[in-house]
N, C-alpha and C positions, 0 to 999 in steps of 0.2 A: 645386423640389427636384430635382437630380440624378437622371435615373434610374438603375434599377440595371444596366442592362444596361451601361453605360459603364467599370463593373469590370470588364468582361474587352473592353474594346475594343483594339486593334492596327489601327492603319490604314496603306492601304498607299494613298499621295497619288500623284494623277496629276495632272499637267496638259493637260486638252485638247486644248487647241487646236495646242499644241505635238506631244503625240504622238502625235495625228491626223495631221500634218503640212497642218492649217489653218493655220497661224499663225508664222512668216513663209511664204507662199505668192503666186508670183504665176504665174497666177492664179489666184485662191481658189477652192474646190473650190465646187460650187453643192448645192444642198439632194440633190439625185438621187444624190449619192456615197456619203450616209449613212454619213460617217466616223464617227460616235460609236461606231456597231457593232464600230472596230477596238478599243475601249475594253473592250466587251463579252465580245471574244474575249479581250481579255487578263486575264478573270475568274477562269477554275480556275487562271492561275499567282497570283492575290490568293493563293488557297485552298491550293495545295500551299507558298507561303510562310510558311502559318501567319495571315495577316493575316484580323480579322472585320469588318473594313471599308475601306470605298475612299472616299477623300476626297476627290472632284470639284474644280477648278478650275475659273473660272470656264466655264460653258453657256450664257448667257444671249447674246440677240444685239447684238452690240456693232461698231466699225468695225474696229479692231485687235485688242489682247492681251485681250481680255475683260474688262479694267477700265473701259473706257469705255463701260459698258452704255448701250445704243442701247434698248431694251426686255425690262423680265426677265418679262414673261409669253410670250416666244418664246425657242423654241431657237435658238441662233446658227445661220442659214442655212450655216455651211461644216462645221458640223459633221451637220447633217440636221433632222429635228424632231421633233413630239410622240412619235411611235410611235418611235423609235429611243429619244428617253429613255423611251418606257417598257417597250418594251423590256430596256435596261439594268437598269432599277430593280429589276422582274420577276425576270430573270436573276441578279439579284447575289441578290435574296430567297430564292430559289428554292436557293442557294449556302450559306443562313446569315451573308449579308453585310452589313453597314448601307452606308448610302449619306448622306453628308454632304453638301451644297452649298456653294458658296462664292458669298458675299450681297456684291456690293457698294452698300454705302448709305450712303457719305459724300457719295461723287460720284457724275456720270453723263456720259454721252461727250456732243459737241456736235450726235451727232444724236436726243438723246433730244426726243420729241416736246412735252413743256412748254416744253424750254431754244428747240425753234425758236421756240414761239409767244413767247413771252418776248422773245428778238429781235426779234419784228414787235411788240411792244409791248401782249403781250396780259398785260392789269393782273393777273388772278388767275392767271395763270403766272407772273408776276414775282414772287409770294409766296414760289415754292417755294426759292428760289434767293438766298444772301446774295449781298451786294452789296460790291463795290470798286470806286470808281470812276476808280485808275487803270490797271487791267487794259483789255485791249480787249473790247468789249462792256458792261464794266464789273459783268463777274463774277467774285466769287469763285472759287479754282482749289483745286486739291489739291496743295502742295508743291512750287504757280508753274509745274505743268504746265497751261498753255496750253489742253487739248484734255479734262481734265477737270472740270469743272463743279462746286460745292460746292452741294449742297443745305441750304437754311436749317432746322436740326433743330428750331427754336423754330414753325415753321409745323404747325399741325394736321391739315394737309393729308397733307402730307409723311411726318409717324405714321402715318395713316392705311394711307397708301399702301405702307409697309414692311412694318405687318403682315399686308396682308392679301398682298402677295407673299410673305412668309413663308409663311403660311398654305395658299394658293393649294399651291405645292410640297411642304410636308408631305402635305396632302389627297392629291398624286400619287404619293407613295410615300418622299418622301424623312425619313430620319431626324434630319435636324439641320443646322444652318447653323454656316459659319464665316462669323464677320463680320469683312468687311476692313476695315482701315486703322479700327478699331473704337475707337482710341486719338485719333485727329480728332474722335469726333463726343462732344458732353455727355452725361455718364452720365446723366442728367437723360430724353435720348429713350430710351434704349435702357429704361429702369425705367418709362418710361411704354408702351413698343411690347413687350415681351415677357412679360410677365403674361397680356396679353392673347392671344398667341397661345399660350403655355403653357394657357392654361384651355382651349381646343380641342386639343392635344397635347401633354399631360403626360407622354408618352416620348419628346417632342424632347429634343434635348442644343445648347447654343448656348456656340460659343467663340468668343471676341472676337480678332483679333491686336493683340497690346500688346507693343512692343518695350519701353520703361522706365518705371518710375515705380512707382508705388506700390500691385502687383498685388494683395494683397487687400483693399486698400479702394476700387479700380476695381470687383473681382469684388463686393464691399459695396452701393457705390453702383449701379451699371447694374445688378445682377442675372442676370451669367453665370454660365453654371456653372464657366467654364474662361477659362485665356489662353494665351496661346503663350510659354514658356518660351524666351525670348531669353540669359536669363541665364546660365543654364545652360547653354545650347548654344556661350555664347560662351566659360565658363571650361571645357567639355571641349576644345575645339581648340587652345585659348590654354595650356590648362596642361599639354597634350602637347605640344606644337610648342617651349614656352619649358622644361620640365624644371621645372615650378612645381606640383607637388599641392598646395601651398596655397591658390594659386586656385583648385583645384578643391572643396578641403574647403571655403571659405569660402561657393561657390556652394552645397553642397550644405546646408550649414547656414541658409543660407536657403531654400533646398526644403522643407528639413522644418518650416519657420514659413508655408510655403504651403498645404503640406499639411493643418496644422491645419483650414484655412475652406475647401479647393475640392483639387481636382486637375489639376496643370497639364497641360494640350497638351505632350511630351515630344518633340525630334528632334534629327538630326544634319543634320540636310540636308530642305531642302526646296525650291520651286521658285523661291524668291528672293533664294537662298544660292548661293555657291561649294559646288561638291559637296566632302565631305568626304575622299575618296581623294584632291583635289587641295588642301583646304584645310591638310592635316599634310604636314609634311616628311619625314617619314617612313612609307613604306607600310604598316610593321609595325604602325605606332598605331592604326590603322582599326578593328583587331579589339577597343580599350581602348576607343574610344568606342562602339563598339557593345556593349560589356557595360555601361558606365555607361548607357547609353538603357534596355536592357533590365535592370538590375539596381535602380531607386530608384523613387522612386513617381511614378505620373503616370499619363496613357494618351499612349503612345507612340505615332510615327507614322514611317514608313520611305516615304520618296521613292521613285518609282519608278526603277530605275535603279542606284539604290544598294547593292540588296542584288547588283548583279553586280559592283562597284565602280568605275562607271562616272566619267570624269571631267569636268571641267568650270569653268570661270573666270568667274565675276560679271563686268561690268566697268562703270566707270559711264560710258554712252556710246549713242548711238540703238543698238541692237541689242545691247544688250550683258548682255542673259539669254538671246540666244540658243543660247549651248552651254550652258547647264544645262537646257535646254529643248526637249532632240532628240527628232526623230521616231522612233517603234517601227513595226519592220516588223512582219509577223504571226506568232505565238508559233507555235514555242518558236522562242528567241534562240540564233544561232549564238554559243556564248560557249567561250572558250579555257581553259586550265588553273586560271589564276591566277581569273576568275571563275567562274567552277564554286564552287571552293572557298572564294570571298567568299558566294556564296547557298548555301551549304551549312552555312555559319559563322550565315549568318541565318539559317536555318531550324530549328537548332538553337535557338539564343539565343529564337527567337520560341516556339516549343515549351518553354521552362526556364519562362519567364515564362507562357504560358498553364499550363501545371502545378503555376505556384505563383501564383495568380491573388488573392494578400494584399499580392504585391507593388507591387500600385496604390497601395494606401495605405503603404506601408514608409516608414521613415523610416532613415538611415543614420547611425551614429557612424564616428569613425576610432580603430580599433584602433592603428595603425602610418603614422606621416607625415612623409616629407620630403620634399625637393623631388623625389623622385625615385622612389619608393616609395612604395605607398598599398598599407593594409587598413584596408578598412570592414566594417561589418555592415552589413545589412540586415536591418532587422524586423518585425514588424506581427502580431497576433491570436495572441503566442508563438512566433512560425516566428522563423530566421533563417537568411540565409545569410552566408558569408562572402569576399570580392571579395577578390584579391590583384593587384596592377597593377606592373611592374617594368617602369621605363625605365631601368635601366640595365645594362652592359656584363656583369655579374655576376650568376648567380645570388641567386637573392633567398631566401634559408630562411624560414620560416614554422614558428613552436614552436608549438602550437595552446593547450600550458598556459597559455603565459604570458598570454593572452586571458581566460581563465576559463572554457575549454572542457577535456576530458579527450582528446576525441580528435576527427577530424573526416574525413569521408569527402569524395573530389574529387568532384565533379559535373560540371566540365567544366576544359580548359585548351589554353594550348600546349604542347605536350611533354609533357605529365603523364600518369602512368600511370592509365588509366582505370578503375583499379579503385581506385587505392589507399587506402588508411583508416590511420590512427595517430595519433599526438601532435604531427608534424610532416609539413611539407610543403616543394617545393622550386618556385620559380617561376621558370623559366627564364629568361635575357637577354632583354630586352625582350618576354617574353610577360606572360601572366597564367592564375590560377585560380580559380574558383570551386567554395567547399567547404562539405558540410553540417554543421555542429559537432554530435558526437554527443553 
């Protein structure tokens, strides 16, 4: 069961290793640098963004990007170790903060200590690990990468060994795991490995990453509480960028058939994405997908980076997360006009949504739809609010009768008078508003 505290979660995701500036480094920083602590410092901006948790990337000690975990009961040497994460944990607590993990346990890097013995032909280490035998070494890999290793989930071993690393780091303070590349491995381990560690930590939260297929009967079968909302992150940028609110309504209509069984991982951006200031064509639209994150139901999650509208290009190519993946120097961020007012826009938005903390479970209709123009509602336990989004060149009026409201007060927008209340509203050229129906 879901805990309850996950109703008012807001995470604000970092990635380690990257914004340590561990990761790409040459030469790698050594354990005496205690980079994690820069992690640390950048904790009261988690908290004056509004965010109640920080969603860890991977920590664990591995050769490169952290997905190729070398050993997850050690802190990665470039980042420091025990006392630094606990440290961290401590510190965010101490904040009101949760602290998530990032678990990877499809694969493991080729220095993980079973895969060596495994190579030397050690028979109960070649258990752990499926087999191919025309790969070199004749292992199984993770999506024909070479350097990660697939572990055999049908192995008892191997269960074993997830939960009690699971276990091990909630014991240390941590509040929940995201599990990578969660969508590789059979629902089948994941429903035999997480009961078990839930019966020792019933206020853990565990979200799977699942980019497609058939999210609540994944969330059914393994027994997450959560997954990572792909869909939707992919028709908010897609149906600003192309002038299409149908593909937005259509994603969001499947939201709210998600919503039914579970609450999804909500984002615009995250660290294995093109950031989103660079993913739309237009800079204007930033502030529309950031009211769809914080306006529909889920628990949300904000990149680091993003709330200042930082930019950045995926690419697929050896290094080619590394601009979505820059270094943070030590807070506070010299940031210029235009980002000021992008984390000012979030800190608002994150503030609307913790004030109206029903909004996790909301479910949204569309009042008004075209390719170009969207009003939804938002609703849940009798609240609602009402979202207006305008891509286009023209004012956008908004008659609030004709909805089946009498009158409706702004809450927030661009251009819109901040106080104003009536029977209608006006949404300026490519802005938007958000109104409470009286």
């Amino acid at each position: 069961m879901t805990p309850e505290w996950v109703a008012h979660a807001i995470w604000w995701q970092v990635y380690p290793l990257g914004f340590v500036g561990a990761h790409p480094a040459d030469p790698a920083p050594a354990p005496a640098e205690h980079r994690l602590r820069r992690v640390t410092a950048w904790l009261d901006h988690a908290v004056a963004l509004g965010a109640s948790g920080i969603a860890l990337g991977p920590v664990f000690a591995s050769r490169t990007h952290g997905y190729d975990t070398t050993d997850h009961y050690r802190i990665d040497p470039r980042l420091g170790d025990d006392g630094d994460f606990d440290e961290l944990v401590d510190a965010a607590h101490d904040r009101g903060l949760r602290v998530l993990l990032d678990g990877v346990f499809n694969h493991v890097g080729v220095d993980f200590e079973r895969h060596r013995a495994a190579l030397d032909g050690d028979p109960a280490a070649l258990k752990w690990f499926r087999r191919a035998p025309r790969t070199p070494g004749g292992f199984a890999t993770f999506e024909g990468h070479g350097d990660l290793i697939a572990l055999d989930h049908d192995h008892h071993e191997v269960a074993e060994y997830v939960g009690d690393v699971m276990a091990h780091w909630l014991g240390r303070g941590a509040d929940g795991w995201r599990l990578d590349a969660a969508y590789a491995v059979p629902p089948h381990f994941w429903a035999r490995v997480l009961p078990r560690v839930r019966a020792a930590y019933p206020q853990a939260w565990f979200v799977a990453e699942v980019i497609h297929g058939d999210y609540p009967a994944l969330v059914t079968e393994a027994g997450f509480d959560s997954v990572t909302q792909y869909e939707l992150w992919k028709a908010v940028w897609s149906a600003l960028n192309d002038g299409n609110f149908h593909e937005l309504d259509w994603a969001m209509q499947r939201h709210n058939g998600f919503l039914d069984s579970f609450a999804p991982l909500t984002f615009i951006g995250n660290h294995d994405v093109t950031r989103i200031a660079t993913q739309l064509d237009d800079p204007r639209h930033v502030a529309h997908a950031l009211v769809v994150l914080m306006t529909t139901g889920g628990v949300p999650s904000v990149y680091a980076g993003d709330e200042f509208g930082f930019q950045g290009l995926k690419e697929e190519r050896f290094g080619g997360d590394d601009a979505i993946r820059p270094e943070f120097g030590s807070p506070p961020l010299p940031v210029d006009d235009a980002a000021a007012e992008m984390f000012a826009l979030h800190q608002f938005l994150i503030g609307l949504r913790r004030r109206h903390p029903w909004l996790h479970r909301a479910r949204t209709e569309a009042l008004l739809l075209d390719n170009r123009r969207y009003l939804y509602q938002s609703t849940a336990t009798g609240e609602t609010l009402l979202v207006a989004l305008n891509l286009t060149d023209d004012p956008m009026p908004v008659r609030i009768p004709d909805h089946g409201y009498a009158q409706a007060r702004v809450v927030a927008g661009s251009g819109a008078p901040p106080e104003h209340t009536g029977a209608d509203a006006v949404v300026p050229a490519h802005g938007w508003l958000i109104l409470a129906p009286l």
